[in-house]
N, C-alpha and C positions, 0 to 999 in steps of 0.2 A: 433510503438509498436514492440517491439521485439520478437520475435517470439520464441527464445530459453529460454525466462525469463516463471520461472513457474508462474502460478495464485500466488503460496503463497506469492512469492517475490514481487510480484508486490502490490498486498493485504499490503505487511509490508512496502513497499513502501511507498504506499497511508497514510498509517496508520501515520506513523509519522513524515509526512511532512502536516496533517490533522493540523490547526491553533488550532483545539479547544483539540487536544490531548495533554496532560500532561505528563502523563505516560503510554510506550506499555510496557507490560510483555509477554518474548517470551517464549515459552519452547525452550529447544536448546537441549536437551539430544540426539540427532542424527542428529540435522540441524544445528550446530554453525557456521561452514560453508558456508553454503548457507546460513545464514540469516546475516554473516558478508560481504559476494561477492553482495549481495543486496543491502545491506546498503554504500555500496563505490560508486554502480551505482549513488547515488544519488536521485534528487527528479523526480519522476515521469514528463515526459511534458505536458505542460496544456493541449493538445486535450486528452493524455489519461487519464489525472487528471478526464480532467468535461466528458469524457466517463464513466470513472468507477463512479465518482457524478450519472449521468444519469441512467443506471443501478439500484445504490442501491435504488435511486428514484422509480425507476420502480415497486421494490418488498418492499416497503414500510419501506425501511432501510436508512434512508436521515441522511448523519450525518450532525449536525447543523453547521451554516455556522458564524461565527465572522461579 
């Protein structure tokens, strides 16, 4: 995990490399930036994938799995 990567990016990360996500709607009105420098990182790596999985598990936010 990278340690200079914000929660959000990493959050938008997770988000749309999620199987069962569609469509993510970002606001960008002062993060276009950062949420296009996020999106080049690419896809999260699986131990931080099924960490942030574990997590949302935890506080009873499991997104559904394909």
């Amino acid at each position: 995990m990278d340690p200079q990567e914000t929660p959000t990016a990493r959050l938008l990360r997770f988000t749309v490399t999620h199987p069962a996500v569609d469509t993510v709607i970002v606001g960008t009105l002062n993060h276009l930036k950062q949420n296009l420098r996020a999106m080049a990182t690419g896809p999260l790596t699986e131990d931080v994938y099924t960490e942030a999985k574990r997590r949302l598990d935890a506080v009873g936010q499991s997104p559904m799995d394909l």
